[in-house]
C-alpha positions, 0 to 999 in steps of 0.5 A: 500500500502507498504512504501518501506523504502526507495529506497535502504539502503546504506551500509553506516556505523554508524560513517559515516553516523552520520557525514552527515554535512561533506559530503558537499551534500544531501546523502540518508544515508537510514533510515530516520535518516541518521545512515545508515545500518550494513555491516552485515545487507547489507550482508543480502540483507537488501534493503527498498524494499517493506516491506523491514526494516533496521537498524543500532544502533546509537552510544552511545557516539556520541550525534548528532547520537542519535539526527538525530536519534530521529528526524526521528522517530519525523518525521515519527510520524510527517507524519503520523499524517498528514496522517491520518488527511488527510483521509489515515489511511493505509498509517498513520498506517504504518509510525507510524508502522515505528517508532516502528520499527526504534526505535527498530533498532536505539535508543532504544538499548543505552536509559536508560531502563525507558526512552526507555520504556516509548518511546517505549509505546508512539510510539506503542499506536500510531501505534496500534491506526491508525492501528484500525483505531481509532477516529481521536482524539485519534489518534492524541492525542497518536502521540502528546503524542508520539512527547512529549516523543521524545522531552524529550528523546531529550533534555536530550541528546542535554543538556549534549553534549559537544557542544550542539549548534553543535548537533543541526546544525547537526540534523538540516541539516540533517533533511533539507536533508531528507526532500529534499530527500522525496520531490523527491521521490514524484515528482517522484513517485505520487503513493508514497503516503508516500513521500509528507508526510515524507518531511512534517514530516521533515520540522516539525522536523527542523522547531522545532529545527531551533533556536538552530540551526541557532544560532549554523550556524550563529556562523560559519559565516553569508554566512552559516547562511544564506543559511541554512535559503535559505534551510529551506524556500525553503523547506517550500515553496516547503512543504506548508501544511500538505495534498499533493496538487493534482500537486506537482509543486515544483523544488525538485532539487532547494531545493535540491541544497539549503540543498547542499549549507548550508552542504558545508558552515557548513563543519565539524561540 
């Protein structure tokens, strides 16, 4: 079955969408990074229909872009070795398929040669694995692999940021909001098999980077603290595991309203 990616991109510019705390809401920028789409590729008719792939190249001097931007391909890495330890190599194959895509589309054009090239590597063994169907240990040995290679791609971003505590708290919130936003989209739609599994992807990916993060919120002030850890475990909650369960009971619009109040206390980060 298809991934569509996702819902419908929108024209959101780069600049934009790499600001995501100072929306003050949960905003589907598109990719599941939150750098949004081109106005030329919106002019192409550029929709996450089915098969449908977007991008936009992350900024080369914004830090957090580039961050939000490695956290979604951690995620979707994320997911799809949750899916495919769950018995869904089709659906598995193609978020890690996703990943190499993004990447190409995203960072990949402002990452060192070598770092990129290495990522780019790690990302396509772990795709091509769970496209062949390949032995479940091997599969989740290339995406552990590949998780260790964004992390480091990562962290030499973040370490040379200005003011790293804030990169974080960006990513982090976005990372929150994403994951609200794919819970949605399986609440809405059980055949959507991918979206339980991106939302997974996500809490895992802000769950990774939540001490940074939180120390970087709580300098704001206690209230934004505190409703950004209400936004994670309430995701946590609606997510608890990495198989979908056969009844998705959780309250999509209750995480939701959480995220939205954690990116209204952090304001402008």
């Amino acid at each position: 079955m298809p991934i569509r990616h996702r819902r419908i991109w929108t024209s959101l510019t780069a600049a934009t969408a790499a600001m995501p705390v100072a929306m003050g809401a949960p905003v589907d920028a598109g990719l599941p990074f939150g750098l949004g789409v081109s106005p030329a590729f919106a002019q192409q008719g550029g929709e996450g229909g089915e098969g449908g792939e977007a991008g936009a190249t992350a900024p080369a001097n914004d830090p957090a872009a580039l961050a939000i931007a490695l956290d979604g391909l951690a995620a979707y890495a994320q997911a799809g070795l949750a899916a495919y330890a769950a018995g869904q190599p089709e659906v598995a194959a193609e978020l890690l398929k996703e990943t190499e895509t993004a990447f190409e589309g995203t960072v990949g054009p402002v990452i060192a040669d070598d770092a990129g090239d290495a990522l780019e590597n790690r990302l396509e063994t772990a795709a091509d694995l769970a496209e062949d169907k390949g032995a479940a240990d091997a599969v989740a040995s290339a995406g552990e692999a590949a998780l260790a290679e964004i992390a480091r791609t990562r962290k030499s971003i973040v370490g040379g940021a200005p003011a790293p505590g804030n990169v974080e708290a960006r990513a982090f919130l976005e990372a929150l909001n994403h994951g609200a936003l794919e819970l949605s989209a399986a609440a809405k739609d059980p055949e959507d098999r991918a979206a339980y599994f991106e939302a997974y992807g996500y809490l895992r990916t802000a769950e990774a980077h939540r001490d940074p993060a939180l120390a970087a919120l709580d300098a704001i002030g206690v209230e934004t603290g505190a409703k950004a850890r209400a936004a994670l475990a309430a995701l946590a909650k609606a997510v608890p595991g990495p198989t979908p369960p056969a009844i998705l009971d959780a309250d999509p619009g209750e995480v939701l309203a959480a995220v939205s109040s954690a990116m209204l206390a952090a304001g402008t980060l």
